[in-house]
N, C-alpha and C positions, 0 to 999 in steps of 0.2 A: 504494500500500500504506500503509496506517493501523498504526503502533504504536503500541500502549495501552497502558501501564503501570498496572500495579492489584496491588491487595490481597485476597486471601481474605476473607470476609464484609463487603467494600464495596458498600454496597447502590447507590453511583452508578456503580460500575464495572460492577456487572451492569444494572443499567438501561440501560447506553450497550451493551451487548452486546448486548441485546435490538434497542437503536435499530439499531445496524450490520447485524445479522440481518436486521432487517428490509427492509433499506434494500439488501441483498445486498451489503451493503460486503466487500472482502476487507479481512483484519487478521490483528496478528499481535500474541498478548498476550506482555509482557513482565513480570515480579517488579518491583517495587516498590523491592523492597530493596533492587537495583541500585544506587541513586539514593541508597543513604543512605549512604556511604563505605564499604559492607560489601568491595566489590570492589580491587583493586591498579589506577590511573591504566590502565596498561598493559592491563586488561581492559574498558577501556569505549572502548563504540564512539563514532562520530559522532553516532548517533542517539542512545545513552545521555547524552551530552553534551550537547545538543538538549534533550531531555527535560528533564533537571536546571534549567535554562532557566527551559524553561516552569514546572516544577514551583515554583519559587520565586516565579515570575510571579502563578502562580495560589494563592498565600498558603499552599504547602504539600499543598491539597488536591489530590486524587486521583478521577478519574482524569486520567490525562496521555496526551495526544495529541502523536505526531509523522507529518506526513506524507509520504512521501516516493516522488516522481514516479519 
């Protein structure tokens, strides 16, 4: 299972939904916001944790992939 973290009119986050579509990927989208201190420590998962991660990895941009077996 693929979580994608994305934004509302991210045009790389729908491109990569297109890709997964096509690819018959299963996924599962996640809010963005998540990832921006909006939520309480206490509400964020392992994946959300993950994510943050990568997020800063990839110099902020969006979208964010976590995969998980």
């Amino acid at each position: 299972m693929i979580y994608l973290y994305s934004k509302p009119n991210c045009p790389k986050c729908e491109a990569r939904y297109v890709e997964l579509d096509t690819q018959g990927v299963d996924y599962e989208v996640r809010d963005a916001r998540r990832l921006e201190g909006g939520l309480p420590v206490d509400d964020l998962d392992a994946i959300d944790r993950e994510a943050h991660v990568q997020l800063n990895m990839n110099n902020m941009e969006l979208p964010v992939e976590v995969q998980v077996d």
